[in-house]
N, C-alpha and C positions, 0 to 999 in steps of 0.2 A: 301396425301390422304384426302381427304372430306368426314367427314361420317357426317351428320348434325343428330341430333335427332330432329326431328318437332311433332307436334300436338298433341293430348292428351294420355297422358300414364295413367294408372291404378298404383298407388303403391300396388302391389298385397300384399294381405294375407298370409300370411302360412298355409294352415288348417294342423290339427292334427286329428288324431279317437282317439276312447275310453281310449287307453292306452298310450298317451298322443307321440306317434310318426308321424312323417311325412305319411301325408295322400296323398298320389301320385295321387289317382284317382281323391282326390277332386279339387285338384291342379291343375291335368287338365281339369277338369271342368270349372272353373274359369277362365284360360288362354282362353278354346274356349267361354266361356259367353262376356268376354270383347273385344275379337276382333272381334266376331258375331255383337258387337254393335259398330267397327268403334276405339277404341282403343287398343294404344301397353301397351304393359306390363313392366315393372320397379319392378325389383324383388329384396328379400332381404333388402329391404331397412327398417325403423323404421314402417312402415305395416305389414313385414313383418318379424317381431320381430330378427332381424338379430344378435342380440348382446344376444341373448339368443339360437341358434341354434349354433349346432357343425360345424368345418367344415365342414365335410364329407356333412353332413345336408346343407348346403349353396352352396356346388358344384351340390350338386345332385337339389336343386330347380332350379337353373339356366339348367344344363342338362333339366331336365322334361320342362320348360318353352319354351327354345329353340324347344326341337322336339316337344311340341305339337301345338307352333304357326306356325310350318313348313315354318320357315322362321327367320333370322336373322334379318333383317329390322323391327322386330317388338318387340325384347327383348332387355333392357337394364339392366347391374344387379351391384349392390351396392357391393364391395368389400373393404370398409375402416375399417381396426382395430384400435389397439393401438402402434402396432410393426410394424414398416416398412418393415421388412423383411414376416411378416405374410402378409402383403397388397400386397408387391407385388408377393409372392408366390399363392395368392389367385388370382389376376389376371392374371399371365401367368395360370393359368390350366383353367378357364375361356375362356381365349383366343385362347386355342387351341381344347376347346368346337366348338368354331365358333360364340365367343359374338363379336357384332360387335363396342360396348362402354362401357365403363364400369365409375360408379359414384363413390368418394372417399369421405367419411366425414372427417373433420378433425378429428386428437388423440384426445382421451377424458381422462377426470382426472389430468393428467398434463398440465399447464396452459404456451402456448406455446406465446413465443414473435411474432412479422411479421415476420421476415427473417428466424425463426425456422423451420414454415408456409410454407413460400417459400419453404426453401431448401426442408423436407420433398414432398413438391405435387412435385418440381423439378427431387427428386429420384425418382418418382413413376414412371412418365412420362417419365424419359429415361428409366424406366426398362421394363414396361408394354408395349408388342406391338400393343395396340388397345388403341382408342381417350380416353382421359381422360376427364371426367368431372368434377369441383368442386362440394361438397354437402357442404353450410354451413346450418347449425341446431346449431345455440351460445345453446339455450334453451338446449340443449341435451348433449351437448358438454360443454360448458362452454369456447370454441377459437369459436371466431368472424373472419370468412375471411370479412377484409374492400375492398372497392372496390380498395385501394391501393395495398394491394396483390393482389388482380384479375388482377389487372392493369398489375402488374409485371410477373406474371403467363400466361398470357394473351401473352408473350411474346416468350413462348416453344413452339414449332411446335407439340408437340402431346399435348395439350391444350386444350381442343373447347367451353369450357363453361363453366356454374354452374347450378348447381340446389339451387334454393335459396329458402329456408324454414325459413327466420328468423321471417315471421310475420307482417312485415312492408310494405307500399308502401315506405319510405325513403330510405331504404332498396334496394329493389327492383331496385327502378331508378338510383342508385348508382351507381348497376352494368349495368344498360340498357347504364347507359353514357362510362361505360368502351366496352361495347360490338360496339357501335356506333366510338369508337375513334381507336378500333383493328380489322386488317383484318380480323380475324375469331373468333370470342369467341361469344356465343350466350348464352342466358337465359331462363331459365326456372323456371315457378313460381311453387314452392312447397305449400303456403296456397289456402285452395282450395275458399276461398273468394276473388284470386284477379285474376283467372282464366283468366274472361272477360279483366279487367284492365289492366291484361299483356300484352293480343294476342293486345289489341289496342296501347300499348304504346311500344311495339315492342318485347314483349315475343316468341319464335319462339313453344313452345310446352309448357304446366302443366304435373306436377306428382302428382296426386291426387287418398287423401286415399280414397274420398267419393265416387271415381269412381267404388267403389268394391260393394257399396250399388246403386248407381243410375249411370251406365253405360254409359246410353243413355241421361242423363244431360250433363254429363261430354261433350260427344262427341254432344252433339248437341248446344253446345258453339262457340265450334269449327266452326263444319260447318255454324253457323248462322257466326259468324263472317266472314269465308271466303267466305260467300256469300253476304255477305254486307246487311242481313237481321238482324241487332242489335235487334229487337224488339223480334224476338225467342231467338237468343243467351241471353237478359238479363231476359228473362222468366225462361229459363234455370238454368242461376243465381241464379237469385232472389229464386227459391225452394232449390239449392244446399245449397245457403246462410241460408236458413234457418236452413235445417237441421244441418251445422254445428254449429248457435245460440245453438241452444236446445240439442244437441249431447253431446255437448263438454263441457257444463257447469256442465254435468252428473260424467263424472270422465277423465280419461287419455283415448285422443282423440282414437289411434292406437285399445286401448283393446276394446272400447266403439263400434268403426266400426265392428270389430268383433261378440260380442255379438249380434249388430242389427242384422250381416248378418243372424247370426242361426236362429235367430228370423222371419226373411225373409223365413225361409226356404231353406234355403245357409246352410247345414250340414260343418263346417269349424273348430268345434270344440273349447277347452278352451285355453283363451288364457297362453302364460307363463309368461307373464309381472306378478307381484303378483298382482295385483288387487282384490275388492271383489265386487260385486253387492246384493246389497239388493234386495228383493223382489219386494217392492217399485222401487226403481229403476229399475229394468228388465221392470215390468209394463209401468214405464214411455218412456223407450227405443223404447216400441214395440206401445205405442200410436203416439210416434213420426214418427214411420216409417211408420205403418200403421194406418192413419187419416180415 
């Protein structure tokens, strides 16, 4: 089975209302604001504060997500715990949602050898019956998948790639060389600065948190790129690029997109990361987004 994940996903938000629960209306809101503008959706993932939501909470975003793109080909949703048995119990209910891939981060807390690595994504993969994707995030995690476990990984039939968030072009090409040397394993870039640099060095799609503030950059990367028009694609850029300069230097990236989005006028609510924003800060948030 071939299910490829291409072109630019959203790492969607969670919103929450007032009393600090799953906000389902806003949720779908957001789901038709980002594919009204040409991208899919990537749910549950560190946007979408996934290690702080229940399960029930994480089945039910990915349900909401699904029915309201009306359509599988446009949701992907993050399912990696700490317990293998919880991962793959989260992916078969998932699956018989009608996801049509699902993304795994490595265990965190415990500091996992390569072949730990292996075996774990190897369990998931025979258990789970939809395409596997790697997520590595070391920053978050503290395990590093090298492109030597990709490599090896690379090598299960329910396999098909990574989401690579580590921050690096090094990084990056690491796995571009492992996807280039394996019949099917494809890449995707998680920082939203190397958006552009991936789709030209052979990235097949981004999951991008800034896609949830500027939609229509994200996706018109994309399309500049697949039109061989680089001069908008790196315009596009180049504004994404900024704001995640000035963003990110503000406090922890995920809580930071959020607060802009409310600011935006995006009702998506507080975030559950602990985070704190000063007044000053907020100020600065909202001169960044709105120049």
């Amino acid at each position: 089975m071939t299910t490829p994940i291409t072109g630019p996903h959203v790492a969607i938000v969670t919103p929450f209302d007032a009393q600090g629960s799953l906000d389902e209306e806003a949720l779908r809101f957001q789901v038709r604001r980002q594919i009204s503008n040409g991208n899919k959706v990537f749910c549950n993932g560190t946007n979408g504060e996934f290690f702080v939501l229940s399960d029930e909470e994480k089945r039910r975003v990915t349900e909401i997500c699904l029915d309201e793109a009306k359509s599988s080909d446009l949701v992907v949703t993050h399912i990696g715990e700490t317990h293998l048995a919880q991962t793959i119990a989260h992916g078969k209910d998932v699956a018989a949602m009608g996801i049509k891939a699902v993304s795994v981060i490595t265990p965190w807390f415990s500091a996992l050898r390569a072949n730990e690595l292996v075996r774990y994504y190897q369990q998931v993969a025979d258990a789970v019956p939809v395409p596997v994707y790697l997520y590595n995030i070391p920053a978050r995690t503290g395990n590093t998948i090298t492109p030597e476990v990709a490599a090896e990984l690379a090598k299960h039939p329910n396999i098909y790639g990574i989401k690579d968030s580590a921050g690096s072009l090094e990084s990056l090409q690491g796995f571009l060389r492992v996807s280039q040397e394996a019949d099917s394993f494809d890449v995707l870039t998680g920082p939203d600065s190397l958006i552009l640099t991936g789709y030209q060095l052979g990235c097949v799609g981004c999951i991008s948190g800034l896609a949830n503030l500027v939609p229509e950059l994200v996706s018109a990367v994309y399309k500049g790129f697949q039109a061989d028009d680089l001069s908008a694609a790196q315009k596009a850029q180049d504004r994404i690029n900024y704001l995640r300069q000035h963003l990110f230097s503000i406090g922890f990236g995920p809580a930071v997109v959020k607060q802009a989005l409310n600011l935006m006028g995006n009702s998506v609510g507080q975030s559950r990361y602990p985070v704190l924003f000063s007044e000053s800060e907020v100020e600065q948030i909202k001169a960044i987004v709105n120049p």
